[in-house]
Every structure is written in C-alpha cells, then in structure tokens.
KOLMI-857890 format. One record per residue (C-alpha): x, y, z; residue in one letter; residue number from 0. Coordinates in steps of 0.2 Angstrom, whole numbers. Each point is the difference from the previous one (the first is absolute). Last residue first. Example, Ala and Ser with C-alpha at 12.3 -4.5 7.8 and 13.67 -1.06 7.14 Angstrom:
ATOM     X     Y     Z code pos
ATOM    68    -5    36    S   1
ATOM    -6   -17     3    A   0
***
This chain:
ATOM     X     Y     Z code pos
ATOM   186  -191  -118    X 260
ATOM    20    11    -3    X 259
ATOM     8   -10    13    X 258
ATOM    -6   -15    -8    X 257
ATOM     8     4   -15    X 256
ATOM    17     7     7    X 255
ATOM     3   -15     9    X 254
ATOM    -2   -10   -14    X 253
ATOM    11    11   -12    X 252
ATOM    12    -2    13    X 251
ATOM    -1   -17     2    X 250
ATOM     5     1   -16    X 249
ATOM    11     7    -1    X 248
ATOM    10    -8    14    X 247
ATOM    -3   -19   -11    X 246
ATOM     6     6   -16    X 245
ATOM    17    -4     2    X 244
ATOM   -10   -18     6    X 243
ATOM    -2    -7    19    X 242
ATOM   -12   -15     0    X 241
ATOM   -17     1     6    X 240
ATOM    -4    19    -4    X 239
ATOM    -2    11    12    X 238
ATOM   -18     9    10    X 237
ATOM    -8    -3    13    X 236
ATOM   -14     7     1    X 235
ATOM    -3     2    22    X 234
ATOM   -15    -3    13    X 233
ATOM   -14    10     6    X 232
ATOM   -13    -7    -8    X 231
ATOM   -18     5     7    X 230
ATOM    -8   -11    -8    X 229
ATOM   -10    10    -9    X 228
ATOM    18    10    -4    X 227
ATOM     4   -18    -9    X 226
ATOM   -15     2   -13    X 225
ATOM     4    18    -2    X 224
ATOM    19    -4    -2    X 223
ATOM    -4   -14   -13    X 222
ATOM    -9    13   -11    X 221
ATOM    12    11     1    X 220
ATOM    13   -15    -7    X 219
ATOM   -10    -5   -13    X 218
ATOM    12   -16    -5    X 217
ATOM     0    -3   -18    X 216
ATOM    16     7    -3    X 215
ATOM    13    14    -5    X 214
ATOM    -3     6    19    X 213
ATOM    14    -8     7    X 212
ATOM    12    -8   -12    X 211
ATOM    -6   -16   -10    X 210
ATOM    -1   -18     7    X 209
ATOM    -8   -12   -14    X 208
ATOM   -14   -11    -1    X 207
ATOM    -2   -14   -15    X 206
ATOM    -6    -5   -15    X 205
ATOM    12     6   -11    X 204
ATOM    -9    10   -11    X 203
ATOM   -14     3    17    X 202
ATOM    15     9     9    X 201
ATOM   -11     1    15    X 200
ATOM     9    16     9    X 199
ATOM     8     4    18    X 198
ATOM     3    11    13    X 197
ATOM     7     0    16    X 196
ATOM     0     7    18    X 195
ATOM     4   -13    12    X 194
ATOM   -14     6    12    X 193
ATOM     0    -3    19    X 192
ATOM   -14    -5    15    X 191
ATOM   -12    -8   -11    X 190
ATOM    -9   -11    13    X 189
ATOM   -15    17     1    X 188
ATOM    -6    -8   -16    X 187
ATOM     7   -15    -7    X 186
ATOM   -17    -5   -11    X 185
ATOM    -2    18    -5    X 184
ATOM    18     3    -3    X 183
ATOM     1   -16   -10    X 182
ATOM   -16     3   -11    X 181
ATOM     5    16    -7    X 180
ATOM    16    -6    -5    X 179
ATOM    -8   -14    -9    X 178
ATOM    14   -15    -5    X 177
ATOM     9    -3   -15    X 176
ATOM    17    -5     5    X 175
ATOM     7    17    -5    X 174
ATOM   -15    11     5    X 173
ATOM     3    -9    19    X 172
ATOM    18     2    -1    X 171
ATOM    -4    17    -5    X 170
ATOM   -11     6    15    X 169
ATOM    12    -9    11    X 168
ATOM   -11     1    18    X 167
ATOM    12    -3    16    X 166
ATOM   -14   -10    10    X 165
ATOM     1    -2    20    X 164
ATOM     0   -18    10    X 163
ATOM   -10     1    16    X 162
ATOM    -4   -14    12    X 161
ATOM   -15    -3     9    X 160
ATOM   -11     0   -12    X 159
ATOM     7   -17   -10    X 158
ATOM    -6    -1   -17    X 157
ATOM    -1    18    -6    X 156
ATOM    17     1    -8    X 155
ATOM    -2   -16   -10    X 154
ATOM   -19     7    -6    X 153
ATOM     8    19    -4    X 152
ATOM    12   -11   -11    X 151
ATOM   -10    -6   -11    X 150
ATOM   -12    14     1    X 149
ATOM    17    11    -5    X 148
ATOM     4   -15   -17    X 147
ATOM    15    -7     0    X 146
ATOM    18     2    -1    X 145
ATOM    -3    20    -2    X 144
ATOM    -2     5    18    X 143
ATOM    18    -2    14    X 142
ATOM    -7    -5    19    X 141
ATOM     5    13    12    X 140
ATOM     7    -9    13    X 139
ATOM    -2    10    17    X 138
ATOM    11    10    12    X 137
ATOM    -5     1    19    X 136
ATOM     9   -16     8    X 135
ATOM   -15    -9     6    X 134
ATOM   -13     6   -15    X 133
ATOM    13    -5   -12    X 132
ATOM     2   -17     9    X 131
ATOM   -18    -4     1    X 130
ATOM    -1     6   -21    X 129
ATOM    14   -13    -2    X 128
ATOM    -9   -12     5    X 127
ATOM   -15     3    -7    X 126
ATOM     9     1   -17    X 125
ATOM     9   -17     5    X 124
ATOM   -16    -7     2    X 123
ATOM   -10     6   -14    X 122
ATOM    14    -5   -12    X 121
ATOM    -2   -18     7    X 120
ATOM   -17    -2    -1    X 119
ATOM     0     7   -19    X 118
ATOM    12   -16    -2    X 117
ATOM   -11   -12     6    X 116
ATOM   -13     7   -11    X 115
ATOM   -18     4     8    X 114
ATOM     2    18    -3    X 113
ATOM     1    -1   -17    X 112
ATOM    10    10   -15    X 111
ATOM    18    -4     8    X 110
ATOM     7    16     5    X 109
ATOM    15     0    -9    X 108
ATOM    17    10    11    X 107
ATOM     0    12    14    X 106
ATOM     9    14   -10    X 105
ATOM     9     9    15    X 104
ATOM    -1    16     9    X 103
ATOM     6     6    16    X 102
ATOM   -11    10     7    X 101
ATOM    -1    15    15    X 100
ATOM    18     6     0    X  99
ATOM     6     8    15    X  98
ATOM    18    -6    -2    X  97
ATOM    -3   -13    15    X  96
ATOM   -14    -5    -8    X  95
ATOM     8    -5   -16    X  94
ATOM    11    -8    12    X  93
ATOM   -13   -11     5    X  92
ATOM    -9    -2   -15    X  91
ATOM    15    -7    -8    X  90
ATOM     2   -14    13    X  89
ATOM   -18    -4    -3    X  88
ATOM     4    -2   -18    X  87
ATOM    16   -11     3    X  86
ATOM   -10   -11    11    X  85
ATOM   -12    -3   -14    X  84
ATOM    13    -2   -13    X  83
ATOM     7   -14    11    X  82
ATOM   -16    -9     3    X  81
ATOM    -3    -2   -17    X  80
ATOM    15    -6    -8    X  79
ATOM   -10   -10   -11    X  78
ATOM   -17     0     4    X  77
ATOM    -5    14   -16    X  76
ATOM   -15    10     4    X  75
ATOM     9    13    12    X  74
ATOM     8     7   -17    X  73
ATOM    17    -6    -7    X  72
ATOM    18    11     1    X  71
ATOM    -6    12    15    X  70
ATOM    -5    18    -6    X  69
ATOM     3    10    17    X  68
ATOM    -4    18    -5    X  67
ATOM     3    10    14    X  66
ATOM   -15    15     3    X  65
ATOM    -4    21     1    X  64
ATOM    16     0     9    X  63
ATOM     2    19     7    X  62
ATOM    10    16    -8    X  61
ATOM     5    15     4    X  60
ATOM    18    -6    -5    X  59
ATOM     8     0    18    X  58
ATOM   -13   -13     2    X  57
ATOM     4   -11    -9    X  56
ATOM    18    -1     5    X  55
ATOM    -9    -2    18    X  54
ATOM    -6   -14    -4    X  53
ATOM    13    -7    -8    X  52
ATOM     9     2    15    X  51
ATOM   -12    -6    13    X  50
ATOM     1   -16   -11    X  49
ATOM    15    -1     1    X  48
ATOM     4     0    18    X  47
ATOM   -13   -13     0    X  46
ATOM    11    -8    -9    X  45
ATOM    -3    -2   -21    X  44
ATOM     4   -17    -8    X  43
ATOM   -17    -6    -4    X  42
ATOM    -6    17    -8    X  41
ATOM    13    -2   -12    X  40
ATOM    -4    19    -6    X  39
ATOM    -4     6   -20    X  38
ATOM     0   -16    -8    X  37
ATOM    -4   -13    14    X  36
ATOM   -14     9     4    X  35
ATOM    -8    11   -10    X  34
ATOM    -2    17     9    X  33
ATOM   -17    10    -4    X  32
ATOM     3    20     3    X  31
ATOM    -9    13     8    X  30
ATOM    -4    18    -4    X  29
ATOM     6     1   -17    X  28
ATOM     2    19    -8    X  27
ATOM    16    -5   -12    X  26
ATOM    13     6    10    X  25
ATOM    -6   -11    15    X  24
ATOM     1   -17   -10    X  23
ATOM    17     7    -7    X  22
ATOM    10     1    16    X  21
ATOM   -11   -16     6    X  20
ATOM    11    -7   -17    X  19
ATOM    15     6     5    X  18
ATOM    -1    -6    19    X  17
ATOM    -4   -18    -8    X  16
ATOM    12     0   -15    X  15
ATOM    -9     4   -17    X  14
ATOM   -11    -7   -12    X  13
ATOM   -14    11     2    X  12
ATOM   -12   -16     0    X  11
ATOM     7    -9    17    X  10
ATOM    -9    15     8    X   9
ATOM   -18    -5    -3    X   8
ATOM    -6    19     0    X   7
ATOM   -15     5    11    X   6
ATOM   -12    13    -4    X   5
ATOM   -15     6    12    X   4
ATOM   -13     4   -10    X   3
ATOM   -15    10     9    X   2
ATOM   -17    -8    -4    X   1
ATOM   -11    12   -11    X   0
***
C-alpha cells in the first residue's frame, strides 16, 4: 500500500499563522498547504520574508506540501487574463522559494472540443504556464471536479514540452458526478497531490454532496493501490474550505483515518 503523507490546508484550523502550524504539527501533519491571500499575502513578503516564513515552517517539522492560488475566474475567461496569469507565475516563484512544489488553482471550463477558439486559448495559457513551472521549479497543479479527468488529462497532454501537474479532489469529482476511477487512470503519474474528500449523490435531492472523510463513496484504499502503481509519492491534504468550529475536528478525524489505512 502507498505510504500516506498528510498535509493540512492551514487556513482550515482557524487560527493565526504561527498558531495554526503550532496545531498542524500537534495533530501528526507533515506538511501544510497555505492559501494565499488568506493565510500569507504572498505578494507583499521581502525576500527577507520569505526566508522567514520559511524558516517558521520549518521550526515546526514541517515542509509545504503546496500554495493554493485560487484566482477570482479560471484561465478560460479573457477578461483580466493576462494579469491573473502573471500573478500565478509570481506565486510559483515564491512558492519555490518556500520549497513547495505546486501551487494549485481550478483552471476553469474546458470547452468540450478541441477545435474551439476558446479551447485554443486554455491550451495555451496552460502550456504556458507549464514552461514557466518547469523554469522556476514549482508547478500548477490543475484542481479535478469542474470536469471530467479524461477531459482534463486531454488539456494537460496538449503541449509535451510543458508540464502542468493534477491535484485530484475525489469528492469534488463524486459531487459533480464524475468517475473517480476514471480520473486517476486518465491523470495518471500527473497527479502530484490529493485534496482528500468525500462525497455522496443525494439522489432525493438530485444532487452531490460533501461529507466528512471516509463517511462517502470514495474507496479510499482502493485509490491508494491505484495511486501506489504510479508510484505516488505526494501528500492528502486534508481541511475543510472554509474555517468552521468544527473545522480542527475534523481534520483531525481525517487525519486520524488515513493514518489508520
């Protein structure tokens, strides 16, 4: 069985930063994800400061698994395109600084064919942002769950000579009623991280719905066989979304789960 290296999104505990990775290590996390612009302003840290977070991490026992960078629209949308684009690359240059290997982002809807205008333009901005991740040594780790993993195996795939990573959502994928199985066989060796969630079809109200860790559909040992053939070596992550009172429970309820496989 794969090893399971567990990260926890650190905006989830509710807590200040120095807090919160004071928590993070107490609860048997390894690594943490950040959220920019909610835990850190990345933008307005010095290089000074940088070296400082870094080493506030650190002092922890703990590494940056990834930065989540979730940008107002997806890469689809022309309007204010080229800033969000430059404000990604920026991140995954301090994200490299921090020693973290992916900052993740929900790409935005990937038009159903390739010969459409806009497809075109997804592809391009993916491939470049791929060129710069492979300059600058941390990679955009394109978000499942908005469409189908073929679907977005196929975008991924379109330019060989740059590399954009998958952060698999097992239960954004349930949620929006798309094959689990499917995804991680489509996205294979891509998926670099897992968002580790769960998730139920409500069939009364005719709809998917997030549930705690290991309360859904998602066979969670079964995923880590498929992902130990490809010889996964990345982290869960796991946190809820927003922060909740409930949030730090359970996290580590989910911790505690997937310590236990």
């Amino acid at each position: 069985m794969a090893q399971v290296r567990i990260a926890i999104r650190l905006s989830s505990l509710g807590l200040p930063f120095r807090q919160a990775l004071a928590a993070a290590a107490s609860l048997g996390a390894k690594a943490i994800q950040i959220d920019a612009g909610t835990d850190v302003r990345l933008s307005e840290l010095s290089t000074t400061g940088i070296r400082q977070l870094r080493k506030m991490i650190t002092d922890f026992d703990l590494r940056l698994a990834a930065i989540r960078f979730q940008t107002r629209r997806g890469f689809d949308c022309a309007d204010g395109l080229s800033r969000r684009i430059d404000a990604t690359k920026d991140v995954m240059s301090i994200a490299y600084q921090l020693g973290g290997p992916l900052v993740i982002n929900q790409i935005g809807n990937i038009p159903d064919s390739a010969e459409d205008p806009r497809y075109e333009g997804l592809a391009s901005v993916i491939s470049d942002l791929g060129r710069h991740g492979t300059r600058v040594g941390t990679f955009l780790a394109a978000e499942t769950g908005t469409e189908s993993g073929p679907a977005l195996a196929r975008l991924l795939q379109s330019d060989h000579n740059a590399f954009v990573a998958a952060a698999l959502n097992p239960g954004k994928l349930i949620v929006n009623r798309f094959d689990l199985d499917e995804a991680v066989k489509a996205l294979a060796d891509r998926i670099q991280i897992v968002i580790a969630s769960d998730g139920v079809l409500d069939l009364a109200a005719g709809r998917g719905v997030d549930v705690p860790l290991g309360q859904g559909t998602t066979d969670y040992p079964a995923l880590l066989a498929q992902l130990e053939q490809q010889a996964f070596k990345g982290f869960f992550v796991v946190g809820d979304e927003s922060a909740t009172p409930q949030s730090p429970q359970r996290a580590a309820d989910a911790i505690e789960y997937l310590q236990n496989m």
